[in-house]
PDB file of N, CA, C and O in Angstrom:
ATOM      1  N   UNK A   1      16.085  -0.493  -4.843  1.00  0.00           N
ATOM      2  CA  UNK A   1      15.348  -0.274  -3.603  1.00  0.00           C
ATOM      3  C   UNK A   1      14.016  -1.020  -3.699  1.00  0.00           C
ATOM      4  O   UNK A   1      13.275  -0.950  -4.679  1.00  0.00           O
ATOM      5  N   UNK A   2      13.788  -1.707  -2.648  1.00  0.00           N
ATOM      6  CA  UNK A   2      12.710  -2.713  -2.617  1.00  0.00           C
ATOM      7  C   UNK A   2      11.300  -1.483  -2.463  1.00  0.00           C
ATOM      8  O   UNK A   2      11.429  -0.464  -1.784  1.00  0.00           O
ATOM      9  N   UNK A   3      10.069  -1.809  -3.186  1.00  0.00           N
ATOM     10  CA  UNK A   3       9.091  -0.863  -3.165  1.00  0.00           C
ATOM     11  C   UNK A   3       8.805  -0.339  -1.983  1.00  0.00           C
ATOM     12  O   UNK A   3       8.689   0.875  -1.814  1.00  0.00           O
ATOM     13  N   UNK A   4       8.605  -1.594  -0.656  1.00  0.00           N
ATOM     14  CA  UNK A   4       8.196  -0.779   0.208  1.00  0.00           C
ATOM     15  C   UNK A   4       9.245  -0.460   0.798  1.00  0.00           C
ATOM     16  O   UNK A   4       9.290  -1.126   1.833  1.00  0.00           O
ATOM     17  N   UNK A   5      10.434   0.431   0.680  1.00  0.00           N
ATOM     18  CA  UNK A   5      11.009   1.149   0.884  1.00  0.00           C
ATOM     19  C   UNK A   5      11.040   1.832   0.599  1.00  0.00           C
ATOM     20  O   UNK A   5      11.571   2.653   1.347  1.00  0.00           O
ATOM     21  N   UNK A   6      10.539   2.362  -0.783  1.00  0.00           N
ATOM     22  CA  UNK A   6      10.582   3.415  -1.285  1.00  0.00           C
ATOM     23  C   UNK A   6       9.553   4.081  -0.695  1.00  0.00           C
ATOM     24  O   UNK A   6       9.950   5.088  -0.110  1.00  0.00           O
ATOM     25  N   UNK A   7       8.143   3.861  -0.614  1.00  0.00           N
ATOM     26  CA  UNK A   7       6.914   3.900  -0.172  1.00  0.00           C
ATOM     27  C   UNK A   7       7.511   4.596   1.304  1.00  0.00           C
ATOM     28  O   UNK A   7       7.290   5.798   1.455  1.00  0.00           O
ATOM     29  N   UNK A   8       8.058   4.059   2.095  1.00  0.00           N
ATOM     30  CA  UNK A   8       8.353   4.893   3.202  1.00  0.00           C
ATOM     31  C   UNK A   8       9.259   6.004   3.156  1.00  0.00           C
ATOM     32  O   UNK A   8       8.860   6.964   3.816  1.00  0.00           O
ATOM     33  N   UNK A   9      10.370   6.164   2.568  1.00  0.00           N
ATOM     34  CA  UNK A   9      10.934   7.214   2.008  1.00  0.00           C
ATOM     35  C   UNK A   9      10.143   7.978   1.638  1.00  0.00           C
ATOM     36  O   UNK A   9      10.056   8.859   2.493  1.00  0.00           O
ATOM     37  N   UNK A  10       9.180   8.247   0.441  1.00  0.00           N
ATOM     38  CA  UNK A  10       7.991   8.826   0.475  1.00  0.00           C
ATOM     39  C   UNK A  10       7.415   9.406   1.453  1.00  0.00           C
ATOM     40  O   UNK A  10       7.375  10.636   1.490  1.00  0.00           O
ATOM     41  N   UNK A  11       6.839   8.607   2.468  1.00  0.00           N
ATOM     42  CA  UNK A  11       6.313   9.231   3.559  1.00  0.00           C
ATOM     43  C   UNK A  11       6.920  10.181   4.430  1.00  0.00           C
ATOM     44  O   UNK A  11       6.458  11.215   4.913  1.00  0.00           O
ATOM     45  N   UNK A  12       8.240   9.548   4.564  1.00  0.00           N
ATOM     46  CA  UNK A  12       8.750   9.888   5.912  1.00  0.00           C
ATOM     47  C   UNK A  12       9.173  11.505   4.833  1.00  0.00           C
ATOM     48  O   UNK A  12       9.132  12.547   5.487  1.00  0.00           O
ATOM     49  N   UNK A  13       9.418  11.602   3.821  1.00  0.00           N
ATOM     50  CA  UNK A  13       9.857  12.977   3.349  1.00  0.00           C
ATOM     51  C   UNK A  13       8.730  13.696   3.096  1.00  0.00           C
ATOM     52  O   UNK A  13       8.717  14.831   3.572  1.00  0.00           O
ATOM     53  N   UNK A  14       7.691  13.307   2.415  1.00  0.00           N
ATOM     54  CA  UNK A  14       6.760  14.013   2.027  1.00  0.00           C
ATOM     55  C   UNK A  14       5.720  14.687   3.508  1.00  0.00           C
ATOM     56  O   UNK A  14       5.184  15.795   3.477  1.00  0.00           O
ATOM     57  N   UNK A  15       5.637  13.774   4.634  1.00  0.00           N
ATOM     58  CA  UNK A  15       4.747  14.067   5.630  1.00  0.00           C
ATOM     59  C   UNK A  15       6.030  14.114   6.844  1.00  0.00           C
ATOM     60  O   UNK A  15       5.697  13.871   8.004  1.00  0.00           O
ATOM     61  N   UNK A  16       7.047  14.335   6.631  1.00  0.00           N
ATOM     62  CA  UNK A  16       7.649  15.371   7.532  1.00  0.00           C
ATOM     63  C   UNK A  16       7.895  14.077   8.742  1.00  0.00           C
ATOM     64  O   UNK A  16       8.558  14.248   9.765  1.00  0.00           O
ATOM     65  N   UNK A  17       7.415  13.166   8.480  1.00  0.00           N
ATOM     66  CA  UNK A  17       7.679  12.112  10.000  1.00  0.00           C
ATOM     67  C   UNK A  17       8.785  12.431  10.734  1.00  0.00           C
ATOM     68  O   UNK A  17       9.670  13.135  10.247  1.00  0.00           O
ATOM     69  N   UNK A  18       8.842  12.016  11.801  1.00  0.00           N
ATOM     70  CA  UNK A  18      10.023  12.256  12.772  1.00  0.00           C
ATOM     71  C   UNK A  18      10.966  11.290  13.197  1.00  0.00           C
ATOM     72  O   UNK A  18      11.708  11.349  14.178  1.00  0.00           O
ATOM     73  N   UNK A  19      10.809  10.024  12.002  1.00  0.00           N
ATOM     74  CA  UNK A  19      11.621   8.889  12.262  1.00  0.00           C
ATOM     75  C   UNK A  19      12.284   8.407  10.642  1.00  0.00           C
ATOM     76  O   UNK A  19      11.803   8.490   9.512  1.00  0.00           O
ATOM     77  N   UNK A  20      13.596   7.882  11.158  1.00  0.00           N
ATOM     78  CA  UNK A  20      14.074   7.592   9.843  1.00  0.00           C
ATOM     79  C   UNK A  20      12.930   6.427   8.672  1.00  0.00           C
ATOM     80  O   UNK A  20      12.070   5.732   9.215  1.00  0.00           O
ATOM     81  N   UNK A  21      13.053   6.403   7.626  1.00  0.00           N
ATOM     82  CA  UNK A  21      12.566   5.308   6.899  1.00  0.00           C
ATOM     83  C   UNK A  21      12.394   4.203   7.474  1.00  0.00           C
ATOM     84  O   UNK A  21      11.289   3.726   7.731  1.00  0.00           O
ATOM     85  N   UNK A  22      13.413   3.725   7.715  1.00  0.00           N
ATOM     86  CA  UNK A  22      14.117   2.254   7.951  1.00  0.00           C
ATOM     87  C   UNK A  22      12.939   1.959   9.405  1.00  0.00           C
ATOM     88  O   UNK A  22      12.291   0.912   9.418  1.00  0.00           O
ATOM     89  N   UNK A  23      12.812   2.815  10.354  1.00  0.00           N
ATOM     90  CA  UNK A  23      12.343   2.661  11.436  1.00  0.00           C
ATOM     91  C   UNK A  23      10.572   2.792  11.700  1.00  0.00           C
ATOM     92  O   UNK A  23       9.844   2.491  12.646  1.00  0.00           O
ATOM     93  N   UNK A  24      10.330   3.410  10.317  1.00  0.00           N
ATOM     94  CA  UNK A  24       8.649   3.051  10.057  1.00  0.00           C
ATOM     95  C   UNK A  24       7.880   1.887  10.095  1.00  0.00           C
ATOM     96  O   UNK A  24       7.738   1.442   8.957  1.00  0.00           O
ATOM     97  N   UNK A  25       7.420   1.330  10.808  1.00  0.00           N
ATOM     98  CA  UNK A  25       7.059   0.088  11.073  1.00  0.00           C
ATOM     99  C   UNK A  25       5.591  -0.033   9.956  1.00  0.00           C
ATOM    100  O   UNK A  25       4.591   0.678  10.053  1.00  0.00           O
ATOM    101  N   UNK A  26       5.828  -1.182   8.872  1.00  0.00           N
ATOM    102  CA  UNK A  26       4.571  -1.600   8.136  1.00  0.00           C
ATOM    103  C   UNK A  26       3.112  -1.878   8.069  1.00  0.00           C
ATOM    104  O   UNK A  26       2.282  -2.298   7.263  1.00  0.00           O
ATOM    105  N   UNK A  27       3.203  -1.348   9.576  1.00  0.00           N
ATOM    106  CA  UNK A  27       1.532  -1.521   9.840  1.00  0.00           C
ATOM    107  C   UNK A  27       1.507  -0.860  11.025  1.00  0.00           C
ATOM    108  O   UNK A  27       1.145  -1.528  11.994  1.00  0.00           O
ATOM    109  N   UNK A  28       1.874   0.582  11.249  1.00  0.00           N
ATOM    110  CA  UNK A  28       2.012   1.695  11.654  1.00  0.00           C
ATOM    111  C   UNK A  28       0.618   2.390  10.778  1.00  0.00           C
ATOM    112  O   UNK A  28       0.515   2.541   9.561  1.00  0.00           O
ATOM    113  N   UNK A  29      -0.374   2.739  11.852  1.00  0.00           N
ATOM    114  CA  UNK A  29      -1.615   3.107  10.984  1.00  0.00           C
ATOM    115  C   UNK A  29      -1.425   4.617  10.976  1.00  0.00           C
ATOM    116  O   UNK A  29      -1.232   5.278  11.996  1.00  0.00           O
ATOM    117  N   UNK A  30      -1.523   5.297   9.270  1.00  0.00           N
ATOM    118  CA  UNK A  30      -1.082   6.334   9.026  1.00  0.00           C
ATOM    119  C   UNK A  30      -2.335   7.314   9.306  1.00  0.00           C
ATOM    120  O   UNK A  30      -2.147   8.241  10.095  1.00  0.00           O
ATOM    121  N   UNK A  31      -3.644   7.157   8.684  1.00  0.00           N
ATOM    122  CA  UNK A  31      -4.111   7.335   9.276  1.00  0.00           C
ATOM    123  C   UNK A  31      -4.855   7.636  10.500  1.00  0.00           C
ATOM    124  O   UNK A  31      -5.156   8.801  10.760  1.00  0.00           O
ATOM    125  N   UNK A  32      -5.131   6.789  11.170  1.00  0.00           N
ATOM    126  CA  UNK A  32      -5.236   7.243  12.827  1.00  0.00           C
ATOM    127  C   UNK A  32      -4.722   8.015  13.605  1.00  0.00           C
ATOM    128  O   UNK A  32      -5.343   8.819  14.300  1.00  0.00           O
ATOM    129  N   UNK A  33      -3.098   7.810  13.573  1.00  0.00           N
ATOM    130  CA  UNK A  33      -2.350   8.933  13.379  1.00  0.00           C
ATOM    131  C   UNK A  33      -1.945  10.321  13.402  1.00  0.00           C
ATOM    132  O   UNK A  33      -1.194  10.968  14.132  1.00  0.00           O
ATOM    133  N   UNK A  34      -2.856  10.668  12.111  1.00  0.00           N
ATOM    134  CA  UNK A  34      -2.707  11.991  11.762  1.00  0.00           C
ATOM    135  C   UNK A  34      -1.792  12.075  10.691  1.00  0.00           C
ATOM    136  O   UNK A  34      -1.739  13.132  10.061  1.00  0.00           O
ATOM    137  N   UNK A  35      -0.992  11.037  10.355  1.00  0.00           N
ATOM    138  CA  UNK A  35       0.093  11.082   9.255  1.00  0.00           C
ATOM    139  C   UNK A  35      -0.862  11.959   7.817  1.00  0.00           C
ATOM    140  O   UNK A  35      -0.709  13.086   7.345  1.00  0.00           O
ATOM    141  N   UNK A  36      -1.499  11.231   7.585  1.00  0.00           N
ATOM    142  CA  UNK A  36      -2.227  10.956   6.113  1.00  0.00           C
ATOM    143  C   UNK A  36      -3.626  11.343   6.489  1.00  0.00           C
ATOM    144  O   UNK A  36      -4.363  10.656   7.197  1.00  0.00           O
ATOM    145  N   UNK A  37      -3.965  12.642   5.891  1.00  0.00           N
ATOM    146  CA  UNK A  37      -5.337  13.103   6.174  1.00  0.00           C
ATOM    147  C   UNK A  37      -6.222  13.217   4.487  1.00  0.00           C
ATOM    148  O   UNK A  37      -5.749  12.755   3.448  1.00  0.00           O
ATOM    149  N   UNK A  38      -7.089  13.685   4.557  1.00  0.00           N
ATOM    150  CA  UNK A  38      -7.560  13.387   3.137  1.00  0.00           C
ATOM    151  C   UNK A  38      -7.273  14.190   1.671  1.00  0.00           C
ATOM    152  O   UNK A  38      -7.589  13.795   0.549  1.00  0.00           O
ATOM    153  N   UNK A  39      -6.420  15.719   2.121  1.00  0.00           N
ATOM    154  CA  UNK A  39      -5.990  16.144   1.029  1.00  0.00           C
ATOM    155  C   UNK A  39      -4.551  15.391   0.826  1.00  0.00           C
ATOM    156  O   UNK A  39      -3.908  15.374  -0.223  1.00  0.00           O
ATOM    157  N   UNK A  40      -4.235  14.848   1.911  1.00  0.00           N
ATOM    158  CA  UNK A  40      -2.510  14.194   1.887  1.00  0.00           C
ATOM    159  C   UNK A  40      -2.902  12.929   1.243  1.00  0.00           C
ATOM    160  O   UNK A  40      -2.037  12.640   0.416  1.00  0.00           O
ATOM    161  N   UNK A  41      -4.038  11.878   1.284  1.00  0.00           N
ATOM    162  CA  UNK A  41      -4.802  10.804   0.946  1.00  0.00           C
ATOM    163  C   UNK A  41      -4.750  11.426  -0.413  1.00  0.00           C
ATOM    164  O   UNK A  41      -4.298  10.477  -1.053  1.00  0.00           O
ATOM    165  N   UNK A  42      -4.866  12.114  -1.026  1.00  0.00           N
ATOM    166  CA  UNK A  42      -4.854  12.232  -2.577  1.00  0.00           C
ATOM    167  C   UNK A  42      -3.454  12.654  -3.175  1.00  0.00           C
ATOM    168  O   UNK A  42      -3.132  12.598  -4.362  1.00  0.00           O
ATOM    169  N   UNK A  43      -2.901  12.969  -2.405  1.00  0.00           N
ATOM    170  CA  UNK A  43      -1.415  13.836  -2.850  1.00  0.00           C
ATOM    171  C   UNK A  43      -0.628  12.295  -2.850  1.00  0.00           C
ATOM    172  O   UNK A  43       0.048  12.021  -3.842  1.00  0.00           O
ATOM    173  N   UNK A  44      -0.714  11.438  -1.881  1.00  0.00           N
ATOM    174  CA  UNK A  44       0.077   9.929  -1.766  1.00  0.00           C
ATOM    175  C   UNK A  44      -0.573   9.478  -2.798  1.00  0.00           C
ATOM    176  O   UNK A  44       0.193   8.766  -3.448  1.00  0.00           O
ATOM    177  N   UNK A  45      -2.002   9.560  -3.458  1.00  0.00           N
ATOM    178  CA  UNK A  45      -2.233   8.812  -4.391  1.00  0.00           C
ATOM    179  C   UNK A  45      -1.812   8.950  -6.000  1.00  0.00           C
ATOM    180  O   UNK A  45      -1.600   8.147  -6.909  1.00  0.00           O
ATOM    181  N   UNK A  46      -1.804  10.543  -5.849  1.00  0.00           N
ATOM    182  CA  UNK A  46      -1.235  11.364  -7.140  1.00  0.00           C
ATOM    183  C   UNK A  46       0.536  10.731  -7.252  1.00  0.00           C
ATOM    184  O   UNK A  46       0.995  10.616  -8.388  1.00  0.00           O
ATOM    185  N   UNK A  47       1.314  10.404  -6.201  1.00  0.00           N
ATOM    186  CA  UNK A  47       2.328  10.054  -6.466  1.00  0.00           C
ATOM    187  C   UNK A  47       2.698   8.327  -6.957  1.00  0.00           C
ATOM    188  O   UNK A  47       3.571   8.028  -7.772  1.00  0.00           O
ATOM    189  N   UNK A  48       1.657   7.193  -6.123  1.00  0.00           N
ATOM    190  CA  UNK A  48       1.726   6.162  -6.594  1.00  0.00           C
ATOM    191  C   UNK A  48       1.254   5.625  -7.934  1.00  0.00           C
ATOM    192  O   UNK A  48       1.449   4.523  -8.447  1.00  0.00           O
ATOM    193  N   UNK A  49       0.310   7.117  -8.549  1.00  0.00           N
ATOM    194  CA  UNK A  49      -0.008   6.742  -9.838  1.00  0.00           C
ATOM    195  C   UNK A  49       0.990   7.292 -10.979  1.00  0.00           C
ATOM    196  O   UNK A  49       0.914   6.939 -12.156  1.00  0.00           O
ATOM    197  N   UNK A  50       1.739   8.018 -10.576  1.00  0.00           N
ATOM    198  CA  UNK A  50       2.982   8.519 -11.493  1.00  0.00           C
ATOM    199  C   UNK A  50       4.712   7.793 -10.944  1.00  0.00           C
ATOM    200  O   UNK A  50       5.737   7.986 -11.598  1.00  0.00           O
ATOM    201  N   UNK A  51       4.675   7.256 -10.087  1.00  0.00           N
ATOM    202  CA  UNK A  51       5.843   6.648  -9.690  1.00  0.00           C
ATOM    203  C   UNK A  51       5.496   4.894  -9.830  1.00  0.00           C
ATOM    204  O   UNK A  51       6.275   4.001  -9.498  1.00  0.00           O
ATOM    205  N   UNK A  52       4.354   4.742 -10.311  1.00  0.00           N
ATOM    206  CA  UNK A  52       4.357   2.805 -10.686  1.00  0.00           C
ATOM    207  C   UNK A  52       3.353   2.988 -11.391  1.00  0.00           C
ATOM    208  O   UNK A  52       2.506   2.101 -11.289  1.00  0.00           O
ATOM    209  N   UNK A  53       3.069   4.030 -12.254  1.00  0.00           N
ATOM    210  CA  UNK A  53       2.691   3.975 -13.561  1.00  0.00           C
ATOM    211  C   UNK A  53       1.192   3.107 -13.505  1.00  0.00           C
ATOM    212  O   UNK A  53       1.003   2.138 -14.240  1.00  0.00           O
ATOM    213  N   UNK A  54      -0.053   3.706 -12.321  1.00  0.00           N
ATOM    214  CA  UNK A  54      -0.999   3.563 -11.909  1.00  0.00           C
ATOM    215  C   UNK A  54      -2.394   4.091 -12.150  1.00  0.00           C
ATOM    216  O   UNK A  54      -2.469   5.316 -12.250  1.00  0.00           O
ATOM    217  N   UNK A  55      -3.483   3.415 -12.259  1.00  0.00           N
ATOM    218  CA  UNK A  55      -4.789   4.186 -12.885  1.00  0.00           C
ATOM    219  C   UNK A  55      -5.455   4.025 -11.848  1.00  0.00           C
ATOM    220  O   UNK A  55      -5.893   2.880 -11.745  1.00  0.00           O
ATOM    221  N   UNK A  56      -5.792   4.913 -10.786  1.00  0.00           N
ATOM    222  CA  UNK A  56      -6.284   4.458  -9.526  1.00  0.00           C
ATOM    223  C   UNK A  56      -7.659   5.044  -9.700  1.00  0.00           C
ATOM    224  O   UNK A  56      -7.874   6.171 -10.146  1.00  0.00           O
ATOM    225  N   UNK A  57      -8.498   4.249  -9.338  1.00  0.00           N
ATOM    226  CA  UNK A  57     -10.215   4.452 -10.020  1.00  0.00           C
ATOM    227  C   UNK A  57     -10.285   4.874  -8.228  1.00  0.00           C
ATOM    228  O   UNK A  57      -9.757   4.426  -7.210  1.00  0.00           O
ATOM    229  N   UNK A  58     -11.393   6.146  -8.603  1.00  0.00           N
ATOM    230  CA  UNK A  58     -12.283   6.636  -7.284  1.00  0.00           C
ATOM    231  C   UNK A  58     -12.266   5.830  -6.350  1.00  0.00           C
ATOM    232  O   UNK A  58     -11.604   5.926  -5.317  1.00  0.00           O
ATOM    233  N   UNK A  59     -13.169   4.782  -6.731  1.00  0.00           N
ATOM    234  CA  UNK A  59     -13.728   3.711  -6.037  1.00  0.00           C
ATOM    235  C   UNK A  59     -12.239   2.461  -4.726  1.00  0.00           C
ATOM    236  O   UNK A  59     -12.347   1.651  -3.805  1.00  0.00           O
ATOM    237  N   UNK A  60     -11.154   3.071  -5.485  1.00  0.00           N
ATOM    238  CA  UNK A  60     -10.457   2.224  -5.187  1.00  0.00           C
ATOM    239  C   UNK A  60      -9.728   3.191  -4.330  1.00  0.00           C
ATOM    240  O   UNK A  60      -8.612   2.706  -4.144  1.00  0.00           O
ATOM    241  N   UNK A  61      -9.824   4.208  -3.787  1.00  0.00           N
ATOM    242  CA  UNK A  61      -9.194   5.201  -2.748  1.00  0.00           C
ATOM    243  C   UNK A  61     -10.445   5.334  -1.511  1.00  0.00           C
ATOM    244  O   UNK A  61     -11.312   6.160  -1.227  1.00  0.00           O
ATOM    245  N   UNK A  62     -10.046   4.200  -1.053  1.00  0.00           N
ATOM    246  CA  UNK A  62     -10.243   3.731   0.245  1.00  0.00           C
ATOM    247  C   UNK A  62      -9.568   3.381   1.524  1.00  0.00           C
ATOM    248  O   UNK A  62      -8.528   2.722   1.554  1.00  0.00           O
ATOM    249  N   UNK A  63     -10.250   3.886   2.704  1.00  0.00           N
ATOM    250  CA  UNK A  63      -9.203   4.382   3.704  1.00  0.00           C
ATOM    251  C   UNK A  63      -8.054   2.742   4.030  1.00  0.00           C
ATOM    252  O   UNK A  63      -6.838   2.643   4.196  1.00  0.00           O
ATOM    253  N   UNK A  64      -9.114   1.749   4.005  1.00  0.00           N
ATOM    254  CA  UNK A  64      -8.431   0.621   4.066  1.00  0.00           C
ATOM    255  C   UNK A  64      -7.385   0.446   3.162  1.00  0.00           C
ATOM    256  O   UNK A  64      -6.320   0.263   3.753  1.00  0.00           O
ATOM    257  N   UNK A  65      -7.310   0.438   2.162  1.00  0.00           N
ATOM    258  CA  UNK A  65      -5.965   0.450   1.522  1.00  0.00           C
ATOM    259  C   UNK A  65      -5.052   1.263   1.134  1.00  0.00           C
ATOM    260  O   UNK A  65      -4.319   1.131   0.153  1.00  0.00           O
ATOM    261  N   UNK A  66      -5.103   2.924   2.613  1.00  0.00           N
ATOM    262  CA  UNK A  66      -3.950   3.508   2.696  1.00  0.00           C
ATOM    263  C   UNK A  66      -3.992   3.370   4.184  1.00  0.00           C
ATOM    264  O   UNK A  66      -4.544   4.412   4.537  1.00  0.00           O
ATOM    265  N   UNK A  67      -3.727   2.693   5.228  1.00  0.00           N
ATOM    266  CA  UNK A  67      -4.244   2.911   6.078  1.00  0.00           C
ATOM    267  C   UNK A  67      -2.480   2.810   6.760  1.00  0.00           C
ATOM    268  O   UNK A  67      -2.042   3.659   7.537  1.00  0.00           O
ATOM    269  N   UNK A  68      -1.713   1.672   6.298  1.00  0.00           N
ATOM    270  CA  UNK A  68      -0.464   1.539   6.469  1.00  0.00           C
ATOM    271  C   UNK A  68       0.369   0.906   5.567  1.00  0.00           C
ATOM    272  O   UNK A  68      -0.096   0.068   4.795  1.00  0.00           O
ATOM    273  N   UNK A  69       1.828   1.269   5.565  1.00  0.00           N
ATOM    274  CA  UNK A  69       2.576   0.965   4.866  1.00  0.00           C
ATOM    275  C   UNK A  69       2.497  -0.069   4.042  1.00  0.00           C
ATOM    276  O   UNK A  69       2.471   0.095   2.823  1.00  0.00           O
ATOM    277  N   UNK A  70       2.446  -1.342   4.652  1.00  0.00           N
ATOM    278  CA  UNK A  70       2.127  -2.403   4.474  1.00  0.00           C
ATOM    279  C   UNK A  70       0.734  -2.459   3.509  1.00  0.00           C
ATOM    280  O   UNK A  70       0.930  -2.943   2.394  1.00  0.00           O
ATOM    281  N   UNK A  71      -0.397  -2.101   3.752  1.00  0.00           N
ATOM    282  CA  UNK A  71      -1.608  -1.919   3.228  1.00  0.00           C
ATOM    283  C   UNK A  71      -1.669  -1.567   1.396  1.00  0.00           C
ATOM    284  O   UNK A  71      -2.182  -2.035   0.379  1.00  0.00           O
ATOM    285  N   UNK A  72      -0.680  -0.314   1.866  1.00  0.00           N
ATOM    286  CA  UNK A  72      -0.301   0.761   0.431  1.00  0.00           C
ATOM    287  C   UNK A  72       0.796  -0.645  -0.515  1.00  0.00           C
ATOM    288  O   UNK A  72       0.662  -0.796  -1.730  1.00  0.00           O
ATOM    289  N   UNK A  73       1.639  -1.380   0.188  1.00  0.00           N
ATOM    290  CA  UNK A  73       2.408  -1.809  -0.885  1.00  0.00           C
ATOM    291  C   UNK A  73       1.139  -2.992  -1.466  1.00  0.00           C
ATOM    292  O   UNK A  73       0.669  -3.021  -2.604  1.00  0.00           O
ATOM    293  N   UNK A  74       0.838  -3.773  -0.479  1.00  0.00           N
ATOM    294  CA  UNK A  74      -0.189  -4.680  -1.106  1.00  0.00           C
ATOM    295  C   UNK A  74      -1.518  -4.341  -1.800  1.00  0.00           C
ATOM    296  O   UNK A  74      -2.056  -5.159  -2.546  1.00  0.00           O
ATOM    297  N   UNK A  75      -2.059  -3.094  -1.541  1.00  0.00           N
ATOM    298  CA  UNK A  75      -2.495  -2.576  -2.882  1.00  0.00           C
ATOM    299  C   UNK A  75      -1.741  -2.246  -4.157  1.00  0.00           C
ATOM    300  O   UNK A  75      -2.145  -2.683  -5.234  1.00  0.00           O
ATOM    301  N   UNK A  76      -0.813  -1.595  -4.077  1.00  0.00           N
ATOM    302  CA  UNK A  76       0.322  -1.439  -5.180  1.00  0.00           C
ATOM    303  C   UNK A  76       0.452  -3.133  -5.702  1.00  0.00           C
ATOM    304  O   UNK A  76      -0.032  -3.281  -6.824  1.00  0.00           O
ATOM    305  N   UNK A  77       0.856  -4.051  -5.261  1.00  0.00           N
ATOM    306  CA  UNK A  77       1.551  -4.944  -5.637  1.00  0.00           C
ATOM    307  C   UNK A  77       0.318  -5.692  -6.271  1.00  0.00           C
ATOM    308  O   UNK A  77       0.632  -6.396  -7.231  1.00  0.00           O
ATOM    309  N   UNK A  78      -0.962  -5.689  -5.954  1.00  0.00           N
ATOM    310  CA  UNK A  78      -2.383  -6.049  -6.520  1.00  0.00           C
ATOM    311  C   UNK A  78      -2.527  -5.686  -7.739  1.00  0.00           C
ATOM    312  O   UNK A  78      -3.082  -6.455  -8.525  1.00  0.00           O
ATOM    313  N   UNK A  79      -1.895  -4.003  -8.301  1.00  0.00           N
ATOM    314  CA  UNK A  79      -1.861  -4.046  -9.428  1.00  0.00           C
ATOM    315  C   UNK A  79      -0.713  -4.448 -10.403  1.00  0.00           C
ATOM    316  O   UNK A  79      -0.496  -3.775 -11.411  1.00  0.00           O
ATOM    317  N   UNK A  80       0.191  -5.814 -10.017  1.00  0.00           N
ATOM    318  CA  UNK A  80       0.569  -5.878 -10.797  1.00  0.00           C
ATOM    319  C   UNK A  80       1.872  -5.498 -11.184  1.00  0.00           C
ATOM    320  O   UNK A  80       2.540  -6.259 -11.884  1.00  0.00           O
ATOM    321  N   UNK A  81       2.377  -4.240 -10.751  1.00  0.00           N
ATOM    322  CA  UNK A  81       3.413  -3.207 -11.289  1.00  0.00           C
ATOM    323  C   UNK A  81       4.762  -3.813 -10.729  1.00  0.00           C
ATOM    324  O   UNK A  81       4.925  -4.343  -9.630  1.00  0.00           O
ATOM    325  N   UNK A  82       5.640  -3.627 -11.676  1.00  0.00           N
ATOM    326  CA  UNK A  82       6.954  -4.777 -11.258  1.00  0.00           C
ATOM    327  C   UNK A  82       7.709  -3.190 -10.075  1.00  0.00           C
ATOM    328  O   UNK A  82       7.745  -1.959 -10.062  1.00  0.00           O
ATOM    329  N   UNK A  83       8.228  -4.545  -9.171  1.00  0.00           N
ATOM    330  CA  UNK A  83       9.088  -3.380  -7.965  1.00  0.00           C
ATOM    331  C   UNK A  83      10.173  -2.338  -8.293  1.00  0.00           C
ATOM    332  O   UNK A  83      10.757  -1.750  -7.383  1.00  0.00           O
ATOM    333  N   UNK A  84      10.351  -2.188  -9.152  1.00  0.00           N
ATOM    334  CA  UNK A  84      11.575  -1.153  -9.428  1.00  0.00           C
ATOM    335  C   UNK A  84      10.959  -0.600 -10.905  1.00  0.00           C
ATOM    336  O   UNK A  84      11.678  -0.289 -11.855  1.00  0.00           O
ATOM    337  N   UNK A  85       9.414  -0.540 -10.904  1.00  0.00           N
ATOM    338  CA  UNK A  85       9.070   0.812 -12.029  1.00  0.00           C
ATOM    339  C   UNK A  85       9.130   2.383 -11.094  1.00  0.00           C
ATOM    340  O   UNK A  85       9.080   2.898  -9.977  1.00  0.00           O
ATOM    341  N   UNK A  86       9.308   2.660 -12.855  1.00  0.00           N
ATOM    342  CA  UNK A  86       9.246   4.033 -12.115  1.00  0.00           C
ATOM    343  C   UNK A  86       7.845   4.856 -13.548  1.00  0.00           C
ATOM    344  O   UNK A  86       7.435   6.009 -13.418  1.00  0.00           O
TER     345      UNK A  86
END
């Protein structure tokens, strides 16, 4: 499974969305939204640092780089982490 698929699977299970995976559009702002609020902003982060094996510094949990799908993989993919870690 390609990361940002997984990444939406994620979402769409963890925050209850009302649309399949597949149909989450990558720059669908989660934020604005209402998807992703700031205790959910740490709970998505607690999972990308144990599912791609991630050291996510304070500084770097910023709204801009959870803002959408798209956003979250290209931060993910910034650090580096090959697409099918777990």
């Amino acid at each position: 499974m390609a990361r940002i698929d997984d990444i939406k699977k994620y979402l769409v299970e963890e925050f209850l969305l009302d649309i399949p995976a597949d149909e989450l559009a990558d720059d669908y702002d989660l934020l604005a939204n209402g998807v992703i609020d700031s205790l959910g902003l740490l709970t998505l982060v607690s999972w990308l640092e144990d599912r791609y094996r991630l050291d996510i510094d304070a500084m770097e949990i910023a709204p801009d780089n959870f803002r959408s799908v798209g956003d979250i993989e290209v931060f993910v993919a910034s650090g580096d982490v090959p697409a099918g870690a777990k």
